[in-house]
C-alpha positions as CSV (number, residue, x, y, z in Angstrom):
1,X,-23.6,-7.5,23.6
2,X,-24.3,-7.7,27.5
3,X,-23.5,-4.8,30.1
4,X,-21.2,-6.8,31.1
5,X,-19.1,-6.6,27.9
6,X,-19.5,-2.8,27.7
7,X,-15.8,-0.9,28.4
8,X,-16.1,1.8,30.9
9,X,-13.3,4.5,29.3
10,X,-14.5,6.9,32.3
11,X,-12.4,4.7,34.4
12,X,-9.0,5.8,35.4
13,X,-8.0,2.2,35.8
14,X,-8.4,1.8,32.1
15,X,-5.3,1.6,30.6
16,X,-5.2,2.4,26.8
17,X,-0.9,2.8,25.0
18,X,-1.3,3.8,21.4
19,X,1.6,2.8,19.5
20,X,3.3,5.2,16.4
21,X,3.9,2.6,13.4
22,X,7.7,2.5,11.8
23,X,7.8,4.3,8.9
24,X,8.7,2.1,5.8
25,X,11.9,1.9,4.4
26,X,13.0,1.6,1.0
27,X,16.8,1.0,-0.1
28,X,17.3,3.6,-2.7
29,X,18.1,0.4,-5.5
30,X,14.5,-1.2,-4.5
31,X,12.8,2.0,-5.0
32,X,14.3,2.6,-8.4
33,X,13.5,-0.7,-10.0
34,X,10.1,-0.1,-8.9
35,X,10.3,2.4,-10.6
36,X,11.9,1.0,-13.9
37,X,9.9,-2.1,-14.0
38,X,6.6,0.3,-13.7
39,X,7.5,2.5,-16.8
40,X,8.8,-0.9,-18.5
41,X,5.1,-3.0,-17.9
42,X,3.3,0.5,-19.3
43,X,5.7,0.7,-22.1
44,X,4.9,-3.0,-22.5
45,X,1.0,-2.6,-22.2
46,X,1.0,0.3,-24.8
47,X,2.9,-1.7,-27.3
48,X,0.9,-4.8,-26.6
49,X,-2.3,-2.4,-26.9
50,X,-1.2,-1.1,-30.2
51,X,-0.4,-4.5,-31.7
52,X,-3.7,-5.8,-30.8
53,X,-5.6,-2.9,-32.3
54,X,-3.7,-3.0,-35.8
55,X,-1.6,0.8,-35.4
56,X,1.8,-0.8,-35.1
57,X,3.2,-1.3,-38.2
C-alpha cells in the first residue's frame, strides 16, 4: 500500500454516510413453524438417538 492509496479522514471533503440496516421481519405464521419444525427435528433426533442406542423398546 502506496501513500497514494492512504485516505486522509482529516479532510473535510471526505464524505463518509453510514446507513442503519432494516430490521428483519418475520410474518408471525413463518416464525411459528420455525418454531414447530425445530422442536419436531429434536423430538426426531432424540427418538432416532434412542433407537440407535437400544433404550427404545
Amino acid at each position: 500500500m502506496g501513500a497514494e492509496d492512504v485516505i486522509d479522514l482529516d479532510d473535510e471533503d471526505t464524505l463518509i454516510e453510514w446507513y442503519e440496516a432494516r430490521p428483519v421481519t418475520v410474518s408471525t405464521a413463518v416464525a411459528s413453524g420455525a418454531i414447530v419444525s425445530a422442536f419436531a427435528l429434536g423430538v426426531l433426533t432424540a427418538v432416532g438417538a434412542l433407537a440407535l442406542m437400544g433404550r427404545l423398546d
